[in-house]
Biopython code that builds the backbone (N, CA, C, O; Angstrom):
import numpy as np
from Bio.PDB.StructureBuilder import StructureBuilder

atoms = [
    (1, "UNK", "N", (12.273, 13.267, 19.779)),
    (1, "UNK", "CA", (12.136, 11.828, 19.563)),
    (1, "UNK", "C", (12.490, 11.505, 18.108)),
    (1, "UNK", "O", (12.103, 12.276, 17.231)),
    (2, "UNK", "N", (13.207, 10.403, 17.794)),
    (2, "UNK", "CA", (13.810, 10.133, 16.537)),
    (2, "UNK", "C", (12.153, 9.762, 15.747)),
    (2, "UNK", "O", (11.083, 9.424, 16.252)),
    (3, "UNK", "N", (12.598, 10.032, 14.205)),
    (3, "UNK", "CA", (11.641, 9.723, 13.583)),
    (3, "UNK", "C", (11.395, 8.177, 13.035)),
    (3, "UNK", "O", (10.423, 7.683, 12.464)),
    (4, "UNK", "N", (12.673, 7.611, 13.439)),
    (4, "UNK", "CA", (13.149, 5.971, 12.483)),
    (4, "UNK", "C", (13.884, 5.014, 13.480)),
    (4, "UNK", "O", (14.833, 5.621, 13.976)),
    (5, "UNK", "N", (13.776, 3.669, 13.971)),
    (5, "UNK", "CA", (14.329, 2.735, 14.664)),
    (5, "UNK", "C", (14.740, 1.643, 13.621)),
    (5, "UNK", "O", (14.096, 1.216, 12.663)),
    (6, "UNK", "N", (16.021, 1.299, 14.080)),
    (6, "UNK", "CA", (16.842, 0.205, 13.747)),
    (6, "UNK", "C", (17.226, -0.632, 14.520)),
    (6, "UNK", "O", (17.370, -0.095, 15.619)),
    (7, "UNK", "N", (17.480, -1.690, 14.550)),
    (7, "UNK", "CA", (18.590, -3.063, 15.202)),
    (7, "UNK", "C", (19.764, -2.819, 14.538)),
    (7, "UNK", "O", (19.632, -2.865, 13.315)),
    (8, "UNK", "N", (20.957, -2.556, 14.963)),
    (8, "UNK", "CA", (22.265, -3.304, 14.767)),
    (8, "UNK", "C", (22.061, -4.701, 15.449)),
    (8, "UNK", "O", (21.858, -4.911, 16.644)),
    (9, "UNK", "N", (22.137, -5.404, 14.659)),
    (9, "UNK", "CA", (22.127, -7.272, 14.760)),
    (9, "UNK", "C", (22.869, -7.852, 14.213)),
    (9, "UNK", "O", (23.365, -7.405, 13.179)),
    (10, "UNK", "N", (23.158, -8.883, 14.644)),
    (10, "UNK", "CA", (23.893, -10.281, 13.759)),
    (10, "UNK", "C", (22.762, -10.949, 12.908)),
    (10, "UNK", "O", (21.634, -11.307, 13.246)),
    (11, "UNK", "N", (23.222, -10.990, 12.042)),
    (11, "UNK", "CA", (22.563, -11.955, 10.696)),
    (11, "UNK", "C", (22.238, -13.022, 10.989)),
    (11, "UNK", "O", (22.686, -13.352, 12.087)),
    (12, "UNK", "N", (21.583, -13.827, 10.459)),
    (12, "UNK", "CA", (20.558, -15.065, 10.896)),
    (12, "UNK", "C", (22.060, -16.286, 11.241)),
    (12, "UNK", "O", (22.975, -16.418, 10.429)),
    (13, "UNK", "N", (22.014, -16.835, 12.213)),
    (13, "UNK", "CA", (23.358, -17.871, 11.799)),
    (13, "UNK", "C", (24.213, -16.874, 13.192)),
    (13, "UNK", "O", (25.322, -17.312, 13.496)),
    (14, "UNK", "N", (23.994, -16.317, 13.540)),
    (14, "UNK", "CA", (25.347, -15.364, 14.407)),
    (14, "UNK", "C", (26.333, -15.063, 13.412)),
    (14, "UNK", "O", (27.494, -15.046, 13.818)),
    (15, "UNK", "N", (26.114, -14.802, 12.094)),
    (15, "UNK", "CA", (27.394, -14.003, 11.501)),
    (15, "UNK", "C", (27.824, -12.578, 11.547)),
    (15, "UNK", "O", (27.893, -12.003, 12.634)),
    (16, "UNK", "N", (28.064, -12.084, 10.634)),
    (16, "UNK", "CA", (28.170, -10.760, 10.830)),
    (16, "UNK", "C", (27.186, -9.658, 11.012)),
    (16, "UNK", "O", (26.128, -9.584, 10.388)),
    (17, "UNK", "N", (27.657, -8.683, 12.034)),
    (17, "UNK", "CA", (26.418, -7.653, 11.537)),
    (17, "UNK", "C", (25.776, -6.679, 10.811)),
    (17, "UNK", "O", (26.276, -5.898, 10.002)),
    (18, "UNK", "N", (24.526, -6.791, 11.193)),
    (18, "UNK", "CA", (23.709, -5.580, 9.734)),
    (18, "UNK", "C", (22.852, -5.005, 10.501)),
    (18, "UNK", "O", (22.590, -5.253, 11.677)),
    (19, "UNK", "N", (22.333, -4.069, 9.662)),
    (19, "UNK", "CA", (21.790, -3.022, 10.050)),
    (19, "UNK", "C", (19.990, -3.381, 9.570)),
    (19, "UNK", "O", (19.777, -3.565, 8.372)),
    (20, "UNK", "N", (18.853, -3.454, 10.519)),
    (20, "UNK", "CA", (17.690, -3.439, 9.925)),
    (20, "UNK", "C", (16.820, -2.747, 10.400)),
    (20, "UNK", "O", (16.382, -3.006, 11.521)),
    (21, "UNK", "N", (16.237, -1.438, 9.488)),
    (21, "UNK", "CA", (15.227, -1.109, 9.445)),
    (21, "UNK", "C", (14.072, -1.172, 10.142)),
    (21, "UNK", "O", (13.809, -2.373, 10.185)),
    (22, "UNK", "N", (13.186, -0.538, 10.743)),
    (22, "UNK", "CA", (11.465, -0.662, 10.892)),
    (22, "UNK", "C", (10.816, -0.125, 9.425)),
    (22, "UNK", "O", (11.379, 0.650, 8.652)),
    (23, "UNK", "N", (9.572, -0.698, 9.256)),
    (23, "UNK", "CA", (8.869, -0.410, 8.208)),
    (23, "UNK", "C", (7.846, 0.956, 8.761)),
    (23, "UNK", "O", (7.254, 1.089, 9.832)),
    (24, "UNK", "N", (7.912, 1.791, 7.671)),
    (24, "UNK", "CA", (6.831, 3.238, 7.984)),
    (24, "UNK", "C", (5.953, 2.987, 6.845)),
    (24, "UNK", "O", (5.933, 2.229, 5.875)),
    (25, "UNK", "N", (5.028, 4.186, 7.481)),
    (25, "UNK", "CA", (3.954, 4.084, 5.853)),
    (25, "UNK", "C", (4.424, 4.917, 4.920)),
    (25, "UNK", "O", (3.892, 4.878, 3.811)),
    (26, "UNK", "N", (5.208, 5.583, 5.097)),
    (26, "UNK", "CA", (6.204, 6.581, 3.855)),
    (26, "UNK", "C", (7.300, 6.595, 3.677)),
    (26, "UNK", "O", (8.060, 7.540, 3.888)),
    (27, "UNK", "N", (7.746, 4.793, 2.960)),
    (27, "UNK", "CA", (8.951, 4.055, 2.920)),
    (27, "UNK", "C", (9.577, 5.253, 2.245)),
    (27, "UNK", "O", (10.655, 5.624, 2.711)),
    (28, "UNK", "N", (8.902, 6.144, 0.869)),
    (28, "UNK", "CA", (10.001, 6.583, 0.088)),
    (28, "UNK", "C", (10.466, 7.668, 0.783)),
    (28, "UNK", "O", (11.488, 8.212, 0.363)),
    (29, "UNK", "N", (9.921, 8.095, 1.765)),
    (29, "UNK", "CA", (10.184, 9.598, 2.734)),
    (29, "UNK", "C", (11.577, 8.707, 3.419)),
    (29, "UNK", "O", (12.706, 9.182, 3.289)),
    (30, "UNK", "N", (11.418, 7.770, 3.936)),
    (30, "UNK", "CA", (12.393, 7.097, 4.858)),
    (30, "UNK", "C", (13.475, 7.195, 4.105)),
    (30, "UNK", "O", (14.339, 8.002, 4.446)),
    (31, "UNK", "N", (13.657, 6.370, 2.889)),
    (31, "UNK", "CA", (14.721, 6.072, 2.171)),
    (31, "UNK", "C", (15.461, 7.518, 1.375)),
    (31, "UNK", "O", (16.641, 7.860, 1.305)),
    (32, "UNK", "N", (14.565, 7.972, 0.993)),
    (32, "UNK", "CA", (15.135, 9.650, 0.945)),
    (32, "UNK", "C", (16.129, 10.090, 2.156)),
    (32, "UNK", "O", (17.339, 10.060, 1.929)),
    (33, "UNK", "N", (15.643, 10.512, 3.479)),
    (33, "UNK", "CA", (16.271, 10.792, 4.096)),
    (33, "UNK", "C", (17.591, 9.902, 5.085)),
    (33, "UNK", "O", (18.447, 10.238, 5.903)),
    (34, "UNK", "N", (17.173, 8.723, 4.488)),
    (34, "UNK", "CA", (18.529, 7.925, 5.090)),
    (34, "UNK", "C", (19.598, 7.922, 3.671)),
    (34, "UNK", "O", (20.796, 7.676, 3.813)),
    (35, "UNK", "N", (19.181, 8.132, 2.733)),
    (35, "UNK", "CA", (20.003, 8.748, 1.438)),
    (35, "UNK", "C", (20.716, 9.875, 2.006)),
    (35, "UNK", "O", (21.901, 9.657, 2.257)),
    (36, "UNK", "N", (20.359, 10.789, 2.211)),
    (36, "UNK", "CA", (20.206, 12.192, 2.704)),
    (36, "UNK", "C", (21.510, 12.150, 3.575)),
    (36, "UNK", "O", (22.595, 12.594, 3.201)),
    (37, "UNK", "N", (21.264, 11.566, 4.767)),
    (37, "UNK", "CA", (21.755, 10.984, 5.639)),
    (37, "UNK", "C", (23.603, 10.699, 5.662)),
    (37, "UNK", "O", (24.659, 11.225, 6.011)),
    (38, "UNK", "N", (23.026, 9.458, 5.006)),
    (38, "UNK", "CA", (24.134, 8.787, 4.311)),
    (38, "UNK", "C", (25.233, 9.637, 3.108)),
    (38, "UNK", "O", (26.431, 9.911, 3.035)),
    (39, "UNK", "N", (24.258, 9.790, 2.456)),
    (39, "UNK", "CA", (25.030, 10.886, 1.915)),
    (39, "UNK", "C", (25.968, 12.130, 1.970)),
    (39, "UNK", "O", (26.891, 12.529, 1.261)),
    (40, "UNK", "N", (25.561, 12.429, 2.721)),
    (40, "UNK", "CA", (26.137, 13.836, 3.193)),
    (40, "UNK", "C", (27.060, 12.732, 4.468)),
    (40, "UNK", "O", (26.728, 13.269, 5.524)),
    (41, "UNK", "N", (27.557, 12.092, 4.668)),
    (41, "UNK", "CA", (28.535, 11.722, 5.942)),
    (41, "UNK", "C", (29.561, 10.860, 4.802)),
    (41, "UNK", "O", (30.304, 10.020, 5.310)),
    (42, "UNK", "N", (29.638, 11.077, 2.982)),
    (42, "UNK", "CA", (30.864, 10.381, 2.807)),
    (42, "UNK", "C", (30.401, 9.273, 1.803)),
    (42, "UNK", "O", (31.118, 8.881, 0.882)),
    (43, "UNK", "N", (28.711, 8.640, 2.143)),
    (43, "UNK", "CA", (28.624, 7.446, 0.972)),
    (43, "UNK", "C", (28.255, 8.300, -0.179)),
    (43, "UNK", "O", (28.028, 9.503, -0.298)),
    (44, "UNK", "N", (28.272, 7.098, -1.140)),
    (44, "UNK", "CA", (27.593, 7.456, -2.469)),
    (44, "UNK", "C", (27.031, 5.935, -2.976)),
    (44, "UNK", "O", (27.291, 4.838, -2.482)),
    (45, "UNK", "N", (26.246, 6.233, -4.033)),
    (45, "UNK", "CA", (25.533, 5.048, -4.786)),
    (45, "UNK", "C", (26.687, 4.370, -6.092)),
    (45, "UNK", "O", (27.487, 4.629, -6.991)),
    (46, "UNK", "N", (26.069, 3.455, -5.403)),
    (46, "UNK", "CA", (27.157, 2.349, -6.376)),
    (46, "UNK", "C", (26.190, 1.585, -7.468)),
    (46, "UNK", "O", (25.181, 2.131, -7.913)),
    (47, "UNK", "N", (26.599, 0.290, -7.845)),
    (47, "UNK", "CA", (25.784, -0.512, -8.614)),
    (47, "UNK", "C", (24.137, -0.775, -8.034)),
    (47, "UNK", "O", (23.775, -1.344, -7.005)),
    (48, "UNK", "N", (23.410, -0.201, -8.998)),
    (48, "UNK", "CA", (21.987, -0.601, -8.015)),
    (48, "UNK", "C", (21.392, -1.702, -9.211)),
    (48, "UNK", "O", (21.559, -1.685, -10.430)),
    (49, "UNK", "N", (20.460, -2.874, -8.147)),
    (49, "UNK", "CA", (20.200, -3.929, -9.196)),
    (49, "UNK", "C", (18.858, -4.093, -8.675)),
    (49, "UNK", "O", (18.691, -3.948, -7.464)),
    (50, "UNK", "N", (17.499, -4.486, -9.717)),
    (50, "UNK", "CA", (16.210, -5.022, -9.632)),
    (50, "UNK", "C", (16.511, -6.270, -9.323)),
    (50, "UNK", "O", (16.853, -6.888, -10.332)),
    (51, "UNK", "N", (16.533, -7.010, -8.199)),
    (51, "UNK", "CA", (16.530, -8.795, -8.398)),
    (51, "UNK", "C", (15.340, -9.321, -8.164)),
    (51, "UNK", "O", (14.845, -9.745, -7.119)),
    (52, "UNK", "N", (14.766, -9.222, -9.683)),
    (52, "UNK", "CA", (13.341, -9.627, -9.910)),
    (52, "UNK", "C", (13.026, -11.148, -9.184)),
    (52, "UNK", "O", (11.977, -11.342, -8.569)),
    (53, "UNK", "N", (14.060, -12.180, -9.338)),
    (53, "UNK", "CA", (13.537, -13.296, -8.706)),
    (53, "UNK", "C", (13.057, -13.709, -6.994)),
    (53, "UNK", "O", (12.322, -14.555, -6.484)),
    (54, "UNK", "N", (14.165, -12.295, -6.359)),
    (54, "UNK", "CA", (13.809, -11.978, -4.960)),
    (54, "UNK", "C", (12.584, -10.959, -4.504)),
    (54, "UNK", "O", (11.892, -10.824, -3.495)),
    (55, "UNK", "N", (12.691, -10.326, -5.778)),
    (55, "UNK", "CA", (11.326, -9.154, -5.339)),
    (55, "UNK", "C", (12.203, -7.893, -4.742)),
    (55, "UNK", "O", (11.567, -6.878, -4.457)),
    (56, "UNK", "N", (13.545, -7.901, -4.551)),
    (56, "UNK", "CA", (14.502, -6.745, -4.264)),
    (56, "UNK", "C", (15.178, -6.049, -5.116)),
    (56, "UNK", "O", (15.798, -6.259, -6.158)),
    (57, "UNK", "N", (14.867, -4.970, -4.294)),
    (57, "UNK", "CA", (16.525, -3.782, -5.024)),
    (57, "UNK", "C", (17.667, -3.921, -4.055)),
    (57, "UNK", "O", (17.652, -3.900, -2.824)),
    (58, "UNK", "N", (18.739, -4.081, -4.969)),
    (58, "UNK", "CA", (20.135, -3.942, -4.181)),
    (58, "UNK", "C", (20.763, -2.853, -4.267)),
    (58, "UNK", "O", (21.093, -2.687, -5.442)),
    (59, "UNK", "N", (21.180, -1.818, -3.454)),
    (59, "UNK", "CA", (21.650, -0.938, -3.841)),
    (59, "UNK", "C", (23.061, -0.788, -3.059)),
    (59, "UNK", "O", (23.138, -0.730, -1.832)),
    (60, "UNK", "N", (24.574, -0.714, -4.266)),
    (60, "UNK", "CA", (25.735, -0.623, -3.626)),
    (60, "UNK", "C", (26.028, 0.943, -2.372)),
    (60, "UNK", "O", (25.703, 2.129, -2.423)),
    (61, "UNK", "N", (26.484, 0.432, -1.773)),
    (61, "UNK", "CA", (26.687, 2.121, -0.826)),
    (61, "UNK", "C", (27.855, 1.860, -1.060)),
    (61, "UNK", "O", (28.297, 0.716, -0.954)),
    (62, "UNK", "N", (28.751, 3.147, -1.516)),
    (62, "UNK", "CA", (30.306, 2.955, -1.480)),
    (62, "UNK", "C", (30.968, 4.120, -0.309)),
    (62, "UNK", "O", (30.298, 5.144, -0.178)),
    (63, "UNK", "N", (31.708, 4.050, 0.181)),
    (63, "UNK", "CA", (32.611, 4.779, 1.115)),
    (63, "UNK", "C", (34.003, 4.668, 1.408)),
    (63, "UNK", "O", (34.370, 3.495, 1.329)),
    (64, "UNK", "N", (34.920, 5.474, 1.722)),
    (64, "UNK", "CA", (35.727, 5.185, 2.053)),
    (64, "UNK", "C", (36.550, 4.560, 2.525)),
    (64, "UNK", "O", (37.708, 4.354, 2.164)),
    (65, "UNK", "N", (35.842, 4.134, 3.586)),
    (65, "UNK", "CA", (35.742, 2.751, 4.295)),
    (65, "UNK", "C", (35.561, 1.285, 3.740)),
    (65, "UNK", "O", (35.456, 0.303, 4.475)),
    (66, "UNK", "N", (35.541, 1.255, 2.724)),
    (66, "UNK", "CA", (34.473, 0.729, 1.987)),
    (66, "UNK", "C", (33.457, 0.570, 1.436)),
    (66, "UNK", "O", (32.807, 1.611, 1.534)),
    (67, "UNK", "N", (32.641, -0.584, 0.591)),
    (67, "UNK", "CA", (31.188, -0.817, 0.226)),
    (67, "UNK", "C", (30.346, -2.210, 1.035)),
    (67, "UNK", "O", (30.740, -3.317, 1.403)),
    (68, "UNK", "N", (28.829, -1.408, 1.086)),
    (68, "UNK", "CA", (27.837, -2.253, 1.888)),
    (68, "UNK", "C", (26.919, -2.208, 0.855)),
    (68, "UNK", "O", (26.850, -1.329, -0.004)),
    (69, "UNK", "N", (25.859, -3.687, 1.025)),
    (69, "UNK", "CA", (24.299, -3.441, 0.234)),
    (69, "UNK", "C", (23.398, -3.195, 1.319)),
    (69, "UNK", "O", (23.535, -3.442, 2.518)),
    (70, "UNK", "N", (22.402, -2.637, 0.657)),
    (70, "UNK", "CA", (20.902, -1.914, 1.326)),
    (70, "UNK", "C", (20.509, -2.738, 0.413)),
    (70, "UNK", "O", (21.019, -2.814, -0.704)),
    (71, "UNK", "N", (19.461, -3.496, 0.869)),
    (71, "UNK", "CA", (18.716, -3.885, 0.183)),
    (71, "UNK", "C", (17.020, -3.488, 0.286)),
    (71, "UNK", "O", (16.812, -3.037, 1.413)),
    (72, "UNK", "N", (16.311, -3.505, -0.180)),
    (72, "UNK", "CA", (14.817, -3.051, -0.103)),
    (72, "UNK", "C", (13.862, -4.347, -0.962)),
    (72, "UNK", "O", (14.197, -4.919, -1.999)),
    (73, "UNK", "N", (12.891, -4.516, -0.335)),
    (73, "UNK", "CA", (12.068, -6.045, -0.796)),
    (73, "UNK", "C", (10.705, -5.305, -1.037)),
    (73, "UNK", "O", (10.415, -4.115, -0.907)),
    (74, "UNK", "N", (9.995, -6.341, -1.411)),
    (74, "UNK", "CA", (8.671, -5.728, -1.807)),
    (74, "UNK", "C", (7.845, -5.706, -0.389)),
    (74, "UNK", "O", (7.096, -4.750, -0.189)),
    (75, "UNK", "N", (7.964, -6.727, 0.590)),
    (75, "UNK", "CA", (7.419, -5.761, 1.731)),
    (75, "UNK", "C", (7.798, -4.752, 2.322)),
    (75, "UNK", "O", (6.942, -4.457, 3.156)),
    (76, "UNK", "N", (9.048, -3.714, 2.340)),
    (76, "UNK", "CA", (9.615, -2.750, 2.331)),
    (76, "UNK", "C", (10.390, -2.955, 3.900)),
    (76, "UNK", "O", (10.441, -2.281, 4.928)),
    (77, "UNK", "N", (10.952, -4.282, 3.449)),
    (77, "UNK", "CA", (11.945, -4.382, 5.213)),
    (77, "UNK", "C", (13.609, -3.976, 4.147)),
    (77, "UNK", "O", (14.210, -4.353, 3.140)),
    (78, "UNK", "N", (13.677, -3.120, 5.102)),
    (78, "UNK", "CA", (14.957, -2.609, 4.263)),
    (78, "UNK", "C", (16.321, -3.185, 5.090)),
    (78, "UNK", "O", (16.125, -3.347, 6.295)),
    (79, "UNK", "N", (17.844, -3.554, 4.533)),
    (79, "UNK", "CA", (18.760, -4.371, 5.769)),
    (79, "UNK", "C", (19.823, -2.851, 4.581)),
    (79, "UNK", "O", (19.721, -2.188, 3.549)),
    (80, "UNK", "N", (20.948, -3.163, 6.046)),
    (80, "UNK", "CA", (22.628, -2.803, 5.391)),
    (80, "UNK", "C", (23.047, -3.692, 5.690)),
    (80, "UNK", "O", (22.958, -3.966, 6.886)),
    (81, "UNK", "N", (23.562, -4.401, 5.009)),
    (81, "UNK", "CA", (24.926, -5.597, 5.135)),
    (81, "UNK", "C", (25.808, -5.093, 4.800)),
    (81, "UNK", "O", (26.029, -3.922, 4.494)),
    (82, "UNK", "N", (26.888, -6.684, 4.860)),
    (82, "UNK", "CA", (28.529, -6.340, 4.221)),
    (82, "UNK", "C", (28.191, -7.206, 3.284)),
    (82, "UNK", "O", (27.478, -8.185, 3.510)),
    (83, "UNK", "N", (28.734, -6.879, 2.022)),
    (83, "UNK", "CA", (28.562, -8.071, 0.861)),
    (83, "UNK", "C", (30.476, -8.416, 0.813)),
    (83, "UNK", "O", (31.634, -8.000, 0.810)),
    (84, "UNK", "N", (29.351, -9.705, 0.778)),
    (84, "UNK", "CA", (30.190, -11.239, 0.980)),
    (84, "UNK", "C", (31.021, -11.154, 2.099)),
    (84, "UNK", "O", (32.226, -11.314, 1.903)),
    (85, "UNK", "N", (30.657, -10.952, 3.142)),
    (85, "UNK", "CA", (31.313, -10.560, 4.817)),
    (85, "UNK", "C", (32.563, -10.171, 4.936)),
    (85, "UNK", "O", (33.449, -10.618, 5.664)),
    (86, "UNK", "N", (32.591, -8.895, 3.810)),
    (86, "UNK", "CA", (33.634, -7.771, 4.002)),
    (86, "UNK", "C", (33.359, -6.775, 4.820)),
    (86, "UNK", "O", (32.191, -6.707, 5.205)),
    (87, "UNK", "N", (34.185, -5.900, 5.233)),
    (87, "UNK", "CA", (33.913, -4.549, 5.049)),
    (87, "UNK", "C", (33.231, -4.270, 6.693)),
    (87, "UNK", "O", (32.823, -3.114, 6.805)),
    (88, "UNK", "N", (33.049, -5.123, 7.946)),
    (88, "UNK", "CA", (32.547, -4.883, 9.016)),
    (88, "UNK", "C", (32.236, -3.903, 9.024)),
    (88, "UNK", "O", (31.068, -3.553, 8.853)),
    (89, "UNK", "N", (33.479, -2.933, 9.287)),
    (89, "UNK", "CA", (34.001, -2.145, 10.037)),
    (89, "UNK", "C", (32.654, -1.125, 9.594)),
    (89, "UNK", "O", (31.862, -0.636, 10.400)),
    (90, "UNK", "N", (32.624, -0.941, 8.019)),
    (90, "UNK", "CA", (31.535, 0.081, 7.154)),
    (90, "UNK", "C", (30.327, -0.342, 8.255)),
    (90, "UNK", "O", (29.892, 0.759, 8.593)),
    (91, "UNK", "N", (29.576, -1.346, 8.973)),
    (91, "UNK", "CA", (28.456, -1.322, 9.370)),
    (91, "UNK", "C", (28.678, -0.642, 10.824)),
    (91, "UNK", "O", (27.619, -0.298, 11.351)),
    (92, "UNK", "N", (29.770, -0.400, 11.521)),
    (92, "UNK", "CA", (30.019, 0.215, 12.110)),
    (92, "UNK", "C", (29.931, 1.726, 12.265)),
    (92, "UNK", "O", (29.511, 2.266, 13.289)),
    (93, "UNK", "N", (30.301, 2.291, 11.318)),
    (93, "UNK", "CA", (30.822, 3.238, 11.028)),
    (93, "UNK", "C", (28.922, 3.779, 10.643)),
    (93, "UNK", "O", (28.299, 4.529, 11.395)),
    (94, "UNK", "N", (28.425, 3.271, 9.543)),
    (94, "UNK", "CA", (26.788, 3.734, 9.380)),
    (94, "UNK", "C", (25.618, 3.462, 10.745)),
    (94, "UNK", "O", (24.513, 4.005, 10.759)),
    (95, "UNK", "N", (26.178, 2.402, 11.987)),
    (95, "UNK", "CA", (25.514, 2.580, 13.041)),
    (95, "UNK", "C", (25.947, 3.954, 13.642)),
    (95, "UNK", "O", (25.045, 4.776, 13.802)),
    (96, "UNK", "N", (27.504, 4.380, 14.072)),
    (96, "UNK", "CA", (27.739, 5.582, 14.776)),
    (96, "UNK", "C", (27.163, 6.882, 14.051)),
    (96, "UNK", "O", (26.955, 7.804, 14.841)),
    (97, "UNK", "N", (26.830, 7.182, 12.576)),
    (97, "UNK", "CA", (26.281, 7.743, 11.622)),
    (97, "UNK", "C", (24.746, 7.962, 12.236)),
    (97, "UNK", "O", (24.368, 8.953, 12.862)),
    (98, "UNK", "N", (24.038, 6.902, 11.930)),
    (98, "UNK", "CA", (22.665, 6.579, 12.946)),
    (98, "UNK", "C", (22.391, 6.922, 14.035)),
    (98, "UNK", "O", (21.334, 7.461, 14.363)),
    (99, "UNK", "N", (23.357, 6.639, 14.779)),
    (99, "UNK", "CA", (23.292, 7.434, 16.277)),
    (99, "UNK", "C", (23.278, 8.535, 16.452)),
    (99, "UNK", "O", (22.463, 9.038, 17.225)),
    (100, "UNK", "N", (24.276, 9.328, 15.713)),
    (100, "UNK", "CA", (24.550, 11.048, 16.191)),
    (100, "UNK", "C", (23.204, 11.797, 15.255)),
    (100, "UNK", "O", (22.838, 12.972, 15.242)),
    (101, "UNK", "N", (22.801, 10.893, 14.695)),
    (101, "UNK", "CA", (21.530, 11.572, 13.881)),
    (101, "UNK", "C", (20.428, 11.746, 14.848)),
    (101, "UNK", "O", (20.058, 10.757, 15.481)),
    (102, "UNK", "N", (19.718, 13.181, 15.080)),
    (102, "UNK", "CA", (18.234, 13.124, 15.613)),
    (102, "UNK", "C", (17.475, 12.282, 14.951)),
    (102, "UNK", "O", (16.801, 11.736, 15.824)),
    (103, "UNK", "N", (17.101, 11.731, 13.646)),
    (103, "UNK", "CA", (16.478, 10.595, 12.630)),
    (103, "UNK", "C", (16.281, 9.477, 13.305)),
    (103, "UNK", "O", (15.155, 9.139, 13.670)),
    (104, "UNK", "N", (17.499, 8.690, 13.577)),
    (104, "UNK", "CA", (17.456, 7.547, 14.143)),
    (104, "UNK", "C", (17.760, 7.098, 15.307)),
    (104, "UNK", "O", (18.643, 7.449, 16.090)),
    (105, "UNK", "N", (17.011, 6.338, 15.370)),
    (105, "UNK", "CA", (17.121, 5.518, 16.916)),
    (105, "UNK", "C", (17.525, 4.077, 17.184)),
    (105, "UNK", "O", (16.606, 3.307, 16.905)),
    (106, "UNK", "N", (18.485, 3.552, 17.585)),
    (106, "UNK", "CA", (18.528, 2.674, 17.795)),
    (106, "UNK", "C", (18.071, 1.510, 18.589)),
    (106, "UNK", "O", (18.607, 1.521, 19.698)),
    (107, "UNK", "N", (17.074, 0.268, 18.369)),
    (107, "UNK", "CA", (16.165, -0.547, 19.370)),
    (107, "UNK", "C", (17.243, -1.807, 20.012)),
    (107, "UNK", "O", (18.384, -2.070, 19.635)),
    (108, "UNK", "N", (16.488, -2.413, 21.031)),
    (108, "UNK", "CA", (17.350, -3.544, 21.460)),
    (108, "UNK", "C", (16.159, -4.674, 20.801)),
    (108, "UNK", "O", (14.986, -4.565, 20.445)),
    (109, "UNK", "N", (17.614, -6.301, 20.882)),
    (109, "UNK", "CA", (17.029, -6.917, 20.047)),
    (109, "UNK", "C", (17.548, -8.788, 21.129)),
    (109, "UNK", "O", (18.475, -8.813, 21.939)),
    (110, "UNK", "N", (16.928, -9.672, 20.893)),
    (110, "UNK", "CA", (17.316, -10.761, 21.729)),
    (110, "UNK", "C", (18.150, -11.545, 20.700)),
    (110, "UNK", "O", (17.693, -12.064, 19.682)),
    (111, "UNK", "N", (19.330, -11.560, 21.069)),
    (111, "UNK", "CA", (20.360, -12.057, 20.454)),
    (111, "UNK", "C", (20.139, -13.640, 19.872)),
    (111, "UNK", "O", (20.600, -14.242, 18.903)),
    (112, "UNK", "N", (18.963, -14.095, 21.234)),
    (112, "UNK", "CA", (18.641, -15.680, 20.579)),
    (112, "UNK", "C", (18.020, -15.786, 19.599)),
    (112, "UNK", "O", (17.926, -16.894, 19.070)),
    (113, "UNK", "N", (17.375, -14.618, 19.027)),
    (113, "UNK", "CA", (16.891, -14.593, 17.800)),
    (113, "UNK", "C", (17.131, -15.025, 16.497)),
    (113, "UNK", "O", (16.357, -15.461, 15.645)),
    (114, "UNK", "N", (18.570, -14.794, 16.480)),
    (114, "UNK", "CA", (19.503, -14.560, 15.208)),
    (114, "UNK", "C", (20.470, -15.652, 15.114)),
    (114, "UNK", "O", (20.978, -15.991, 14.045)),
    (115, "UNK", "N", (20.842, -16.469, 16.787)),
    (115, "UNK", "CA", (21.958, -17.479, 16.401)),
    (115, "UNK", "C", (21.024, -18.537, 15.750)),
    (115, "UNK", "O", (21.498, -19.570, 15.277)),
]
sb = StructureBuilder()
sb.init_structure("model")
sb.init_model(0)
sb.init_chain("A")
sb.init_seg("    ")
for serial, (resi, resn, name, xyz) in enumerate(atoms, 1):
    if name == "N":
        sb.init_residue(resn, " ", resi, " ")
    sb.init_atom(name, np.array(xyz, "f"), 0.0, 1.0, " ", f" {name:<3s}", serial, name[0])
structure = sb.get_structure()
């Protein structure tokens, strides 16, 4: 049984999609190993930013494919986007990543949610 569940979803609005997180009680264990993860399949860390006025860290993922943000908030809901609705394809590419991983699991989600 995977240790971590996600939504691949569309963003609030039906725009593009992202990737979101469930919250655990050992966010930094999580984020380690989706580092881990991620890492070893090709990303690396890009520009990482405190955005004190949001209460978030942004952190660039860069790849081949392109670059996505992870962001992390102070309630510890963590997203992957595309910044500035580039780069789809990259959220693609880190869901099929997600999948072939024993780690993660992917949940279903009601689409009316989000338009």
């Amino acid at each position: 049984m995977a240790k971590y569940t996600y939504k691949m979803r569309p963003a609030y609005g039906g725009g593009n999609m992202l990737i979101e997180f469930d919250i655990y009680p050992d966010m930094d264990k999580f984020m380690e190993d989706l580092a881990v993860l991620l890492g070893g399949n090709g990303f690396s860390l890009g520009e990482v930013n405190d955005v004190w006025m949001n209460d978030e860290v942004w952190v660039e993922l860069k790849s081949p494919q392109g670059s996505v943000m992870l962001t992390k908030d102070i309630w510890d809901m963590v997203f992957i986007m595309t910044i500035n609705d580039q780069t789809p394809e990259v959220i693609l590419a880190i869901n099929d990543i997600l999948e072939a991983s024993n780690q993660f699991e992917s949940t279903p989600y009601d689409i009316e949610e989000y338009l």
